[in-house]
N, CA, C and O of each residue as an XYZ file, in Angstrom:
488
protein
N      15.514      3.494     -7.967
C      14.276      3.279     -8.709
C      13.713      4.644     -9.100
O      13.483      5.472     -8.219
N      13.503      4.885    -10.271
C      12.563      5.740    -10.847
C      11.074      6.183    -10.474
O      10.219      5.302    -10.378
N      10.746      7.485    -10.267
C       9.643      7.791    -10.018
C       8.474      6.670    -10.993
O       7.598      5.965    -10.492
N       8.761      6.780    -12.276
C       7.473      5.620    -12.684
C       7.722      4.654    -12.577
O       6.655      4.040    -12.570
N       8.572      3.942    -12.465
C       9.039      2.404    -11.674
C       8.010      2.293    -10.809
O       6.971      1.663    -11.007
N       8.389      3.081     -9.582
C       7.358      3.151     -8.520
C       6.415      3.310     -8.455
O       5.882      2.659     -7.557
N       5.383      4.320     -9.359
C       4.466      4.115     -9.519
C       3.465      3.143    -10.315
O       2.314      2.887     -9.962
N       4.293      2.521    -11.757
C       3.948      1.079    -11.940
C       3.799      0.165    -11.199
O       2.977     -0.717    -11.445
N       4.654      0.163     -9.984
C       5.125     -0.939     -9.232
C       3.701     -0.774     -7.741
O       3.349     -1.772     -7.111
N       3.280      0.238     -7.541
C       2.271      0.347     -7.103
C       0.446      0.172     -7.215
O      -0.494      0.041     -6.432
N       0.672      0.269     -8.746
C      -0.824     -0.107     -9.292
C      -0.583     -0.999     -9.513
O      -1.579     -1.675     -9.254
N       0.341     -1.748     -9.958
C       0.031     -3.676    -10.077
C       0.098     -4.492     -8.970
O      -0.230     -5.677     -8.913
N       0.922     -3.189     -7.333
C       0.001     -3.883     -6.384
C      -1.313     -3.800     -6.306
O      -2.034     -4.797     -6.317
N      -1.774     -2.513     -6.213
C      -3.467     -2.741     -6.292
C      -3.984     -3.739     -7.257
O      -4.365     -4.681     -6.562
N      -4.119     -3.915     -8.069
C      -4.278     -4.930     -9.183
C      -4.411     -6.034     -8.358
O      -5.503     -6.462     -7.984
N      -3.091     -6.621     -7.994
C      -2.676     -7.614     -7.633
C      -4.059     -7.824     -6.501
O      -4.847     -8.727     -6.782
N      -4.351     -6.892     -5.104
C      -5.246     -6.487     -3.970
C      -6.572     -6.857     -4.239
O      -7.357     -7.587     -3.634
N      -6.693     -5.970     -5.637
C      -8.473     -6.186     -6.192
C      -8.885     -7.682     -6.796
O     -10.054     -8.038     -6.943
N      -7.551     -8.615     -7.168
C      -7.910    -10.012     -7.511
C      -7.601    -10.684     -5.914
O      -8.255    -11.719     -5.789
N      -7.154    -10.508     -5.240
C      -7.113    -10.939     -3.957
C      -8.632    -10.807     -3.330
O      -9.002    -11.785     -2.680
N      -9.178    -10.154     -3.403
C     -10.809     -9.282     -2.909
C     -11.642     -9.810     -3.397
O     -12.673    -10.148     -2.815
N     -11.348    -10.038     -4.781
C     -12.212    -11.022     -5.858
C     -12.162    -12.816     -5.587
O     -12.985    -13.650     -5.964
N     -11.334    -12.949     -5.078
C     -11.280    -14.561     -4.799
C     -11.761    -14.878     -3.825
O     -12.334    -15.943     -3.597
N     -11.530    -13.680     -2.872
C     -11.928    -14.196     -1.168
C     -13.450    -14.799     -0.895
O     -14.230    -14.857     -1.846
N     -13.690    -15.063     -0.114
C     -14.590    -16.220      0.711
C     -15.936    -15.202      0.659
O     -16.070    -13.980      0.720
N     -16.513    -15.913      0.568
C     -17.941    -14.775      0.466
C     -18.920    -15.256      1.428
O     -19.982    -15.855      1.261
N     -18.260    -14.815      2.577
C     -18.782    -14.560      4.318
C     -19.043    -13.361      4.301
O     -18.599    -12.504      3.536
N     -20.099    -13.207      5.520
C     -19.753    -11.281      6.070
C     -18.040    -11.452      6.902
O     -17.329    -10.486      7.180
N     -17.856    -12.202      7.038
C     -15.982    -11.619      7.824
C     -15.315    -11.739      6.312
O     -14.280    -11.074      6.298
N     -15.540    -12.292      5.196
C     -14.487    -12.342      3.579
C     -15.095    -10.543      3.313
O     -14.432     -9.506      3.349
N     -16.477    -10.725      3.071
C     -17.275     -9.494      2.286
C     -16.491     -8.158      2.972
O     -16.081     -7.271      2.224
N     -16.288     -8.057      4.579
C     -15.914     -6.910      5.645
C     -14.353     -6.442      4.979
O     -13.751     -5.437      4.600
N     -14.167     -7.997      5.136
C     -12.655     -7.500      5.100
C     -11.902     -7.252      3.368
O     -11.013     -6.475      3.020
N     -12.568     -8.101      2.690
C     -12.446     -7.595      0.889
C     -12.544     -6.444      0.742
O     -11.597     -5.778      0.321
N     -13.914     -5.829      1.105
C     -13.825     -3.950      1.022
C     -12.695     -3.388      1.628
O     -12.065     -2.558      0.973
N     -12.281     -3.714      2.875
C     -11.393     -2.833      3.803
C     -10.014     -2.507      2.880
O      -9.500     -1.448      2.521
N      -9.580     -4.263      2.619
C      -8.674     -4.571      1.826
C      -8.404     -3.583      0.433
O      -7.365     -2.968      0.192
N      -9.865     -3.627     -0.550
C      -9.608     -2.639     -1.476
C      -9.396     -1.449     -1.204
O      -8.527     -0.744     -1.717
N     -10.259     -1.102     -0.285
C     -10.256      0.719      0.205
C      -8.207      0.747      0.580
O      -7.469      1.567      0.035
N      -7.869      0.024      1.252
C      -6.247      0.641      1.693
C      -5.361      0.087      0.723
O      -4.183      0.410      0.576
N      -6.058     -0.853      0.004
C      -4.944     -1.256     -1.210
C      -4.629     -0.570     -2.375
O      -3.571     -0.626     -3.003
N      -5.629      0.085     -2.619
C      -5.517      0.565     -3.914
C      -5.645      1.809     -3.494
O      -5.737      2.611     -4.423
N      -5.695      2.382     -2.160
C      -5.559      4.144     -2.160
C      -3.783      4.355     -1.993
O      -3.235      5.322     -1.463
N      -3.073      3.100     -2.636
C      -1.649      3.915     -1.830
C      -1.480      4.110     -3.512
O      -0.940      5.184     -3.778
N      -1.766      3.440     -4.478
C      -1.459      3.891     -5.688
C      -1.752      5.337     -6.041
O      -1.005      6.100     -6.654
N      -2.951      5.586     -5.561
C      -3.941      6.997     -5.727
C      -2.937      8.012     -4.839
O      -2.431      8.954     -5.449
N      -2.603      7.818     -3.237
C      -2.224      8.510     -2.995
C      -1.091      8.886     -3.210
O      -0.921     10.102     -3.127
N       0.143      7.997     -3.573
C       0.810      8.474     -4.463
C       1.385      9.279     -5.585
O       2.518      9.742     -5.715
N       0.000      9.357     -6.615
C      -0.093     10.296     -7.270
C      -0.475     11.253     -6.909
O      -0.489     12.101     -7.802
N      -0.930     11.687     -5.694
C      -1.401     12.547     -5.075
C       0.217     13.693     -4.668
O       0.454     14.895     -4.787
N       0.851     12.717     -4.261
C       2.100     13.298     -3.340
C       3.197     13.578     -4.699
O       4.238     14.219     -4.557
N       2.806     13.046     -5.871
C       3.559     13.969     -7.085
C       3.405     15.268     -7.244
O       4.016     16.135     -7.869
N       2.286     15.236     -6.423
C       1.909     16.863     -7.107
C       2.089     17.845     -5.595
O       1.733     19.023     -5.589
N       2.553     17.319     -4.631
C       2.712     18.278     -3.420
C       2.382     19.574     -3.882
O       2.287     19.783     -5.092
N       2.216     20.377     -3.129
C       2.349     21.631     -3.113
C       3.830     22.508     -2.440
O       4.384     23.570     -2.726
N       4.062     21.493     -1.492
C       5.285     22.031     -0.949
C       5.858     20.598     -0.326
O       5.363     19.495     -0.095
N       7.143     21.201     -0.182
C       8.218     19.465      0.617
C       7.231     19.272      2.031
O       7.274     18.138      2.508
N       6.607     19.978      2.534
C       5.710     19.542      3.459
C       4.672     18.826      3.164
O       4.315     17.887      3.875
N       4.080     19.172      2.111
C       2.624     18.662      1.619
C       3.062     17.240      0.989
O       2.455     16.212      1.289
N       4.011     17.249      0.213
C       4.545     15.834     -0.170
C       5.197     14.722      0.804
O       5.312     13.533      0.504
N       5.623     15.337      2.075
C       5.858     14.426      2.836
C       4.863     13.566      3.811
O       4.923     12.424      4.269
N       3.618     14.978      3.954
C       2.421     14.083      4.642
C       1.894     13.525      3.645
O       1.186     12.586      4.008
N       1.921     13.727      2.131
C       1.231     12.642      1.481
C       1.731     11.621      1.364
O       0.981     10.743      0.937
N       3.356     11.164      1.698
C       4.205     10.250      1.414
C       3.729      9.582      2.950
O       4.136      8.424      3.041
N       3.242      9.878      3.727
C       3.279      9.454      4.925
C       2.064      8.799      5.137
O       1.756      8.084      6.091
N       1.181      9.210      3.833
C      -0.239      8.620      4.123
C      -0.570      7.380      3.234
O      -1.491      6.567      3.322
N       0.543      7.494      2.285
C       0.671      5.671      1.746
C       1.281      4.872      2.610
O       0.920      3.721      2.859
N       2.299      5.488      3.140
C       2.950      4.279      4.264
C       1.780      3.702      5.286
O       1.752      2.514      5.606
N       0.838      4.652      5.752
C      -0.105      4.664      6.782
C      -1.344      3.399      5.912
O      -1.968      2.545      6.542
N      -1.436      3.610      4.349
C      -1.964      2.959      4.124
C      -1.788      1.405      3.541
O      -2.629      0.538      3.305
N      -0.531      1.421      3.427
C       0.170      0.321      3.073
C       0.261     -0.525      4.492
O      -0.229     -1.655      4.495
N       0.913      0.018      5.775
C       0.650     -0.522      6.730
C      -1.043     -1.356      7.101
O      -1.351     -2.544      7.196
N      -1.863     -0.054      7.236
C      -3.196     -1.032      7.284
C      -3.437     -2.206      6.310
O      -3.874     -3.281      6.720
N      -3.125     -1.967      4.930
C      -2.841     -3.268      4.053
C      -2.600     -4.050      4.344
O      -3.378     -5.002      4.288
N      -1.267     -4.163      4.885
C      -0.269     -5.099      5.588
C      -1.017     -6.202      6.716
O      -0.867     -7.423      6.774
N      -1.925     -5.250      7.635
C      -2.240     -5.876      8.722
C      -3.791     -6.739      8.228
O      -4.247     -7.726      8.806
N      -4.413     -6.028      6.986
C      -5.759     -6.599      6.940
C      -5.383     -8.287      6.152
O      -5.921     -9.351      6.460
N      -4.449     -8.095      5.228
C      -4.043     -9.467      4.376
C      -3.243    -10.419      5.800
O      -3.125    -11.626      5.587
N      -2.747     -9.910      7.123
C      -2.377    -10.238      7.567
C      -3.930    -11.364      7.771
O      -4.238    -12.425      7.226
N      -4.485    -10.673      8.609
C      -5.989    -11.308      9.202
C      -6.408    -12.124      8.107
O      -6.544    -13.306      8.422
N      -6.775    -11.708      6.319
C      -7.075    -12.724      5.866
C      -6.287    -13.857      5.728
O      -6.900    -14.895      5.480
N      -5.056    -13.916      5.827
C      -4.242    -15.024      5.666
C      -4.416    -15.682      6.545
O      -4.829    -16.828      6.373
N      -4.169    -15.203      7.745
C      -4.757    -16.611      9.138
C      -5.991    -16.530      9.342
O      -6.163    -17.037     10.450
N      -6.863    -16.227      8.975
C      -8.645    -16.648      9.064
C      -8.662    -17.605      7.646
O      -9.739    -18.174      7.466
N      -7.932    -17.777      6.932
C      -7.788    -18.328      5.608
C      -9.450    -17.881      4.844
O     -10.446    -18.595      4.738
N      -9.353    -17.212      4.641
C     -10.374    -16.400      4.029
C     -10.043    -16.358      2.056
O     -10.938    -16.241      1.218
N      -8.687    -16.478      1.780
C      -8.286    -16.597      0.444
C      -8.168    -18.118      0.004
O      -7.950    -18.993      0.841
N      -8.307    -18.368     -1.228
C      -8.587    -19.804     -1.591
C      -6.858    -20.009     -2.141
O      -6.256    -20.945     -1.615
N      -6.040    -19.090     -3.244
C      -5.096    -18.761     -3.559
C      -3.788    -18.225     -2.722
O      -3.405    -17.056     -2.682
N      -3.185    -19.366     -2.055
C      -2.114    -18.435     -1.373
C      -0.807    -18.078     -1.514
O       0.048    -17.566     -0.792
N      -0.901    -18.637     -3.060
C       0.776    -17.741     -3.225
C       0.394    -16.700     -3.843
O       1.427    -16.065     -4.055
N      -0.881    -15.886     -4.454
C      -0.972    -14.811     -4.431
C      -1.267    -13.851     -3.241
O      -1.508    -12.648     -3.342
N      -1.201    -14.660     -1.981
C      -1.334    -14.080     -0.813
C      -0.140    -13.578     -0.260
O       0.062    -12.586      0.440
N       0.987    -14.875     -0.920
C       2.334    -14.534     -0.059
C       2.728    -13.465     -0.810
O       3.315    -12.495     -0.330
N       2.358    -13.619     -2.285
C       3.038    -12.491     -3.306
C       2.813    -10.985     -2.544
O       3.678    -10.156     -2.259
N       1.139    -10.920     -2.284
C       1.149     -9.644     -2.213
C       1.563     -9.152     -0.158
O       1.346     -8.094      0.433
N       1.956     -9.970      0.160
C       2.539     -9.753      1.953
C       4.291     -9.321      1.446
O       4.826     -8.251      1.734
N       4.619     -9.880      1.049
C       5.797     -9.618      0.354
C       6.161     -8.297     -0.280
O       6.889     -7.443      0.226
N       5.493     -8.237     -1.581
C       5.602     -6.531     -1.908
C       4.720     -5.967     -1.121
O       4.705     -4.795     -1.495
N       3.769     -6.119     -0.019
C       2.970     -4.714      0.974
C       4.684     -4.782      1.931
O       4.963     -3.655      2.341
N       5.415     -5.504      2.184
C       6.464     -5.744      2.882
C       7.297     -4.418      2.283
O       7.446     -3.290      2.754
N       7.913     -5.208      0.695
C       8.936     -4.554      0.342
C       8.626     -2.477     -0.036
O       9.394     -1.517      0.038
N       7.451     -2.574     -0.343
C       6.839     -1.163     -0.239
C       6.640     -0.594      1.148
O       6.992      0.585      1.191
N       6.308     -0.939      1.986
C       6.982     -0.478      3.059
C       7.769      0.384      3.532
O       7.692      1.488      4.072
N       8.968     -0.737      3.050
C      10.005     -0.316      3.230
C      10.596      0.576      2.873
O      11.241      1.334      3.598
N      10.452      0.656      1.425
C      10.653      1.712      0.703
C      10.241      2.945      0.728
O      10.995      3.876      0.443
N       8.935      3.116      1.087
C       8.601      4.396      1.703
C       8.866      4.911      3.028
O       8.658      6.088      3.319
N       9.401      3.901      3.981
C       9.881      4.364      5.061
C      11.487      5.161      5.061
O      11.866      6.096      5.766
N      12.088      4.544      4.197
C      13.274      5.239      3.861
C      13.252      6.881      2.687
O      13.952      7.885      2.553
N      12.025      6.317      2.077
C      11.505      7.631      1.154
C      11.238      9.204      2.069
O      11.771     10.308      1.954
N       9.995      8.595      3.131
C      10.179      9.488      3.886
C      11.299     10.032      4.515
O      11.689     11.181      4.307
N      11.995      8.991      5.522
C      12.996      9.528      6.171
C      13.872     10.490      5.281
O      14.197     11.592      5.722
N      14.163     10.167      4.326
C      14.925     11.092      3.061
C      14.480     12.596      2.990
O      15.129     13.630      3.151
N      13.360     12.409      2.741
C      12.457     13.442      2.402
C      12.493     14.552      3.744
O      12.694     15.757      3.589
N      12.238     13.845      5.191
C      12.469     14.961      6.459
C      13.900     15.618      6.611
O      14.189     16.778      6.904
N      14.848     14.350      6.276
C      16.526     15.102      5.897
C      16.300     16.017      5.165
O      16.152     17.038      5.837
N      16.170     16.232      3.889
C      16.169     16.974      3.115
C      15.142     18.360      3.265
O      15.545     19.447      2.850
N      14.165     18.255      3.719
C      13.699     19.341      4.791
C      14.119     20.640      5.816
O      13.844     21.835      5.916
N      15.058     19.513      6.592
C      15.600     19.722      7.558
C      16.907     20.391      6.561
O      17.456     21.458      6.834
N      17.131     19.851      5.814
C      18.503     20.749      5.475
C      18.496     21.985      4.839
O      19.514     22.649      4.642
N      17.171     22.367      4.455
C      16.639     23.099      3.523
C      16.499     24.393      4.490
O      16.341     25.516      4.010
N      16.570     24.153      5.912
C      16.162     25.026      6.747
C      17.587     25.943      6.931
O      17.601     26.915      7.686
């Protein structure tokens, strides 16, 4: 996959996050967790672009490390809204557990790449 692949493929998760946020239940536990949700959903797009611009293979790897960090919290907050059923829509729920899944993943192997290549550099 292509660097803008990936980064397309990241803002139409957020996208996807901010209509998830928008549907949810309008409780203080929907209202708590909608913000939380936007704040880690849509900073992995941001931080992303952030980690294009490293300064060094170090600086790009802790920024690569801080979407995973935020994709994870993603992961776990849609987790909670899905079993508090807090969303009215849930195959846009499964959609977006799925790609916070498959992004993941992908950055976990991104990184690991990235410390090889570090490491070899030495």
């Amino acid at each position: 996959m292509v660097k803008f692949d990936l980064e397309e493929r990241l803002i139409d998760f957020s996208v996807l996050i901010i209509n998830i946020s928008s549907g949810m239940s309008k409780n203080k536990a929907g209202n708590h967790l909608a913000g939380q949700l936007i704040r880690s959903g849509t900073s992995v797009s941001l931080n992303y672009g952030e980690a294009q611009s490293g300064e060094s293979r170090k600086d790009f790897i802790h920024k690569m490390k801080v979407v995973l960090k935020e994709l994870r919290e993603t992961f776990v907050c849609l987790k909670i809204i899905y079993r508090a059923k807090l969303f009215k829509d849930m195959s846009d729920m499964d959609k977006a557990m799925t790609e916070n899944n498959e992004l993941i993943f992908i950055f976990v192997r991104s990184v690991e790449t990235a410390q090889k290549n570090l490491s070899a550099c030495k």
